[in-house]
C-alpha positions as CSV (number, residue, x, y, z in Angstrom):
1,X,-116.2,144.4,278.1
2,X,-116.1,143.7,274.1
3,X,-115.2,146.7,271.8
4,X,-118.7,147.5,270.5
5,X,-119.9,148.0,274.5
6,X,-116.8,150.2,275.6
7,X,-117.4,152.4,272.3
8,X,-120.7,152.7,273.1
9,X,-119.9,153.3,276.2
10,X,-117.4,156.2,275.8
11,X,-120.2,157.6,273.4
12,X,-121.8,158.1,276.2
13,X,-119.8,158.8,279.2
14,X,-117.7,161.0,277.0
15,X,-120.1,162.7,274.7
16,X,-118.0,162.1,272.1
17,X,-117.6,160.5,268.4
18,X,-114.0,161.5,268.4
19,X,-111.0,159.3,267.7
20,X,-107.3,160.6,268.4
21,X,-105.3,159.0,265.7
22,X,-101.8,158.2,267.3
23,X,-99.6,158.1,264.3
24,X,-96.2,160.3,265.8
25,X,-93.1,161.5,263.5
26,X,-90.2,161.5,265.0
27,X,-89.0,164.6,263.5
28,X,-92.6,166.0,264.6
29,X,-92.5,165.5,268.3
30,X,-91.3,168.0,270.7
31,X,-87.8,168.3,270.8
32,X,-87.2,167.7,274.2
33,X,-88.6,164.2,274.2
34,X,-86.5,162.6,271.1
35,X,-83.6,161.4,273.4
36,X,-85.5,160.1,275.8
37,X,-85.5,156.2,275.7
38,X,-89.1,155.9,274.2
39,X,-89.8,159.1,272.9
40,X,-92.7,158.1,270.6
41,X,-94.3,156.7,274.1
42,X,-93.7,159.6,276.1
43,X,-95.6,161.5,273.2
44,X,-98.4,159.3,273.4
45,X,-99.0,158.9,277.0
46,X,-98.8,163.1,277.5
47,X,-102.0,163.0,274.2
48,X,-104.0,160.1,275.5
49,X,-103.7,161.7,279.5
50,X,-104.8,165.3,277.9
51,X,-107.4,163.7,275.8
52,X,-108.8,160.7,277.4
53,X,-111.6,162.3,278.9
54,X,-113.1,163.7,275.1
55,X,-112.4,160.5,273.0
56,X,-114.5,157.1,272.3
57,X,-111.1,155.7,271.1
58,X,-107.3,155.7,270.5
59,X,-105.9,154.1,267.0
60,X,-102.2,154.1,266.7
61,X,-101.1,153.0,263.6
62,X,-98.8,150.3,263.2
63,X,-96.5,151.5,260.8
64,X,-95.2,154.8,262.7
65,X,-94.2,152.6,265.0
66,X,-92.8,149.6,263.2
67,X,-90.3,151.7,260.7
68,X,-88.9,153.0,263.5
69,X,-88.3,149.7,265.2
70,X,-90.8,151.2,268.2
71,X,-92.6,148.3,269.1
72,X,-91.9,148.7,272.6
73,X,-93.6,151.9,272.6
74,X,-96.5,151.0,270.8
75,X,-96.9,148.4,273.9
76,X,-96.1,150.8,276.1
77,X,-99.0,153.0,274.6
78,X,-101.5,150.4,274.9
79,X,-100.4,149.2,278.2
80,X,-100.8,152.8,279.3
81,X,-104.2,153.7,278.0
82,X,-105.8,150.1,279.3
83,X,-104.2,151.2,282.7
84,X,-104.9,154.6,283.2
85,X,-107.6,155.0,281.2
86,X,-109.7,151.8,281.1
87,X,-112.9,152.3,279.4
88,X,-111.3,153.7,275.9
89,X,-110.7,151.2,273.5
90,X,-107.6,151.2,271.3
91,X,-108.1,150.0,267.4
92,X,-104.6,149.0,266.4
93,X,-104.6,150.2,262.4
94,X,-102.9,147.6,261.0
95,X,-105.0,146.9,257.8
96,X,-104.1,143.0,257.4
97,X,-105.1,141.3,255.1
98,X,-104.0,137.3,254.1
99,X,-104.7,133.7,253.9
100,X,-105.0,130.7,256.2
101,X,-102.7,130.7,258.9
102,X,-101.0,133.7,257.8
103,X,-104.2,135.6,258.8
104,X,-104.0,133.6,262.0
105,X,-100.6,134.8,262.7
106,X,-101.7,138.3,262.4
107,X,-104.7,137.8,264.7
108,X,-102.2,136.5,267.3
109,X,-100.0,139.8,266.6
110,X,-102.5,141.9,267.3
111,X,-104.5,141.0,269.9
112,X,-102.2,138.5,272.1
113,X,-99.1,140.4,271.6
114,X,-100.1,144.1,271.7
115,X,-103.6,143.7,273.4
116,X,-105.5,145.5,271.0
117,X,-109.3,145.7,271.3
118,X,-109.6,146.2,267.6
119,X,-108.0,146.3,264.0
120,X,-108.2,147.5,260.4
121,X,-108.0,144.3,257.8
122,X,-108.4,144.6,254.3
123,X,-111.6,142.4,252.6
124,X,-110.1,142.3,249.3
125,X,-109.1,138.4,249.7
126,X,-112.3,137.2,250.9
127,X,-114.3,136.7,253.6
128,X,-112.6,133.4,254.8
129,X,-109.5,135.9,255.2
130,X,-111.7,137.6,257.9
131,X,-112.2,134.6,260.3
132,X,-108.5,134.6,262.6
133,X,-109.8,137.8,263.1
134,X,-113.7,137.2,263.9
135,X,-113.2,134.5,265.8
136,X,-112.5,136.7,268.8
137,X,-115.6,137.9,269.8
138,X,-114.9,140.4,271.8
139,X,-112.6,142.1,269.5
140,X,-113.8,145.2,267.2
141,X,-112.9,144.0,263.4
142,X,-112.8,147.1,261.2
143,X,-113.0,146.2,257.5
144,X,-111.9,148.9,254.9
145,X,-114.9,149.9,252.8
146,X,-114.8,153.3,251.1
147,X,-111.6,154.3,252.2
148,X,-110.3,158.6,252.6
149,X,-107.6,158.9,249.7
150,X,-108.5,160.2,246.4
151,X,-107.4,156.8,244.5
152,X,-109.8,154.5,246.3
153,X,-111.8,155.3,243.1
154,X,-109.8,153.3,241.1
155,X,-111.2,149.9,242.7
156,X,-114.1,150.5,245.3
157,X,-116.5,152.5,242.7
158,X,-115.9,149.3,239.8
159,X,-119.6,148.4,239.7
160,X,-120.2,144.6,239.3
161,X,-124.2,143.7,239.1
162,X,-125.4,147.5,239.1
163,X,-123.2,147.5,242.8
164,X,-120.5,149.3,242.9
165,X,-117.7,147.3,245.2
166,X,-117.8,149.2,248.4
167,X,-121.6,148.2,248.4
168,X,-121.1,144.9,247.8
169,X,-118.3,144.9,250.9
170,X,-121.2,147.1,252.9
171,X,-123.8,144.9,252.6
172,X,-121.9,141.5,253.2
173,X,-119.8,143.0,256.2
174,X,-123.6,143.9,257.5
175,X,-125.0,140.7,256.9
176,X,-123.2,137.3,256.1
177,X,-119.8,138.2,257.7
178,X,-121.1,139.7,260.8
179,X,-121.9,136.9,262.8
180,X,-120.6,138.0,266.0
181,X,-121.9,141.4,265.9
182,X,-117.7,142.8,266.1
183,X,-117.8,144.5,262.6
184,X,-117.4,148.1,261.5
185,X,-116.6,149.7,258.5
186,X,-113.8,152.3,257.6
187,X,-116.2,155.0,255.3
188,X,-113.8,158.1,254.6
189,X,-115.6,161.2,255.5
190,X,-114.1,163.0,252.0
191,X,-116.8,161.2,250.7
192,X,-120.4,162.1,252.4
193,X,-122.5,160.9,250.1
194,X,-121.2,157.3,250.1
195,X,-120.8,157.5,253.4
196,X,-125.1,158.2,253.5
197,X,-125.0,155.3,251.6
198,X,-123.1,152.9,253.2
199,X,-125.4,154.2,256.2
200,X,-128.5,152.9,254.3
201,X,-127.2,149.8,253.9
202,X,-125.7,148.5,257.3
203,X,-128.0,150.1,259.6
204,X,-126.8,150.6,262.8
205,X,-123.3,149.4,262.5
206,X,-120.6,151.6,263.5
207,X,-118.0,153.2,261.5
208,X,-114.9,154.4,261.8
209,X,-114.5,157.6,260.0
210,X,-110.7,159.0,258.9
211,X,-110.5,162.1,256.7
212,X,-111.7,164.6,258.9
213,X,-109.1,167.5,259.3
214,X,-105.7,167.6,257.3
215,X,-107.5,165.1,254.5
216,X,-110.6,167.8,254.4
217,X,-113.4,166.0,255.4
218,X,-116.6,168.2,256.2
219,X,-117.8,168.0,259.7
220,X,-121.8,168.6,259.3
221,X,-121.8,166.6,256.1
222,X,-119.8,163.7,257.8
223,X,-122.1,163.8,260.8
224,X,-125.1,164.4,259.1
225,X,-124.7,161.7,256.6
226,X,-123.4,159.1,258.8
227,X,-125.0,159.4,262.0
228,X,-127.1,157.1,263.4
229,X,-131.0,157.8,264.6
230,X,-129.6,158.0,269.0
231,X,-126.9,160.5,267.1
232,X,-123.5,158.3,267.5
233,X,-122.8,155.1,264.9
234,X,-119.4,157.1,264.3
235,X,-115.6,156.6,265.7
236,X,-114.8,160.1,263.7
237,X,-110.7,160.0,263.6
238,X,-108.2,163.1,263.7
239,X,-104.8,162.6,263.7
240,X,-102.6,165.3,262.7
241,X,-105.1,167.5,263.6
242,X,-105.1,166.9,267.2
243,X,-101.7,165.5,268.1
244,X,-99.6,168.3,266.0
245,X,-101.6,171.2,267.4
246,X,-98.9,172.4,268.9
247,X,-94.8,171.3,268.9
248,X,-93.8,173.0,271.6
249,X,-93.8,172.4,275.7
250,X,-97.8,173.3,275.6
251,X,-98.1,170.3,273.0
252,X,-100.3,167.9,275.6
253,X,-103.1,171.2,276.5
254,X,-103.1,172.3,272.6
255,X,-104.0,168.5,271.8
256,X,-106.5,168.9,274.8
257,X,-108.4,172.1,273.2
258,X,-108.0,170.6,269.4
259,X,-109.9,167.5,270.4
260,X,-112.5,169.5,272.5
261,X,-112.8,171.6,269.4
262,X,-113.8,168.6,267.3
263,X,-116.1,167.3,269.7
264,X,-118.1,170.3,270.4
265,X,-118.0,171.2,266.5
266,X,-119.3,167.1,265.9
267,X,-121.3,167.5,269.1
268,X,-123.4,170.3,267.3
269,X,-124.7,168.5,264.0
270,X,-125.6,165.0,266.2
């Protein structure tokens, strides 16, 4: 199943927009589990099997893991959730961005080596830096657009032909890039009204949402603004919201009734 069909289909099956953001501390994570021999896996796979059941997807992202020298548990984690929870995609947030057959290269990385069924890449190249990555069909390609941090002004609002450039990347990720139909967008929910926007101009095309939670994004005015007309359009991540709920022994049921929380909050302005 491609990534589009399995988010649609945890949508579904799931009832739920929300994304559990996998993005562990070491210093963050119970203490019990930081001498085991892949303590940043053991972490994940007690989230994903409380959560699995109230997501649409799972996005580690790629630098927790690499600092640490932890690749082994990011493949563990990925290996885990296609395993023992097959349905729920995992969007590896890796946010690459290059030429030629460095782009290549970090296609191959990310879905040969760590079996990914989608990424984060940066646009700000070009679209010909897009195509390692949209050559796999069946891959979910997730192109920043009006990212969640505060100094995403400083570029994506510089207007250019009475667009301002996160348009410009909305409309030609909706239209001439998208040519297999494995596109989204990453539209920070701390800003709703550009995330209406972006709606306006893609249509149905899904997008992931960050921001929601520690970074302050509103709920209703997230939903609201960047639903689609059947109600879902939206991976809506939490991260530290969900996965730090709790740093004790109960961390796996508090990450449980965090992420029910969200969905049944979401659930109620769809």
């Amino acid at each position: 199943m491609n990534f589009i069909k399995a988010v649609e289909s945890a949508w579904k099956k799931n009832n739920s927009l929300v994304c559990v953001g996998l993005d562990p501390y070491i210093s963050k994570i119970p203490a019990h589990l930081r001498g085991l021999e892949n303590p940043l896996f053991e972490f994940n796979r007690a989230i994903v099997d409380a959560t699995s059941d109230l997501v649409c997807a799972f996005k580690p992202q790629m630098a927790f893991y690499s600092a640490l020298r932890a690749e082994q548990d990011l493949l563990l984690t990925i290996n885990h959730i296609h395993e023992n929870h097959p349905g729920i995609p995992v969007i590896l947030d890796a946010k690459r961005g290059d030429i030629g057959s460095t782009a290549e290269m970090y296609a191959k990385e990310v879905f040969d080596r760590y079996q990914a069924d989608a990424v984060t890449v940066n646009p700000y190249m070009g679209g010909d830096t897009l195509e390692p990555f949209l050559k796999k069909k069946d891959k979910g390609v997730i192109i920043l657009c009006r990212t969640s941090n505060p100094g995403s002004r400083d570029f994506q609002d510089l207007e250019s032909n009475g667009e301002r450039l996160y348009q410009i990347v909305a409309r030609k990720a909706s239209t001439e890039w998208n040519i297999s139909n494995n596109i989204l967008l990453v539209v920070g929910a701390t800003f709703p009204e550009e995330l209406k926007a972006i709606r306006s101009i893609v249509g149905e095309m899904p997008l992931l949402v960050p921001g929601i939670g520690a970074q302050g994004g509103d709920v209703e005015r997230t939903v609201t603004n960047g639903k689609t007309q059947n109600g879902t359009g939206m991976i809506i991540n939490s991260s530290r919201g969900i996965i730090y709920a709790s740093q004790g022994d109960d961390f796996g049921e508090a990450a449980r009734n965090a992420a029910k929380m969200l969905r049944d909050e979401i659930n109620r302005w769809r």
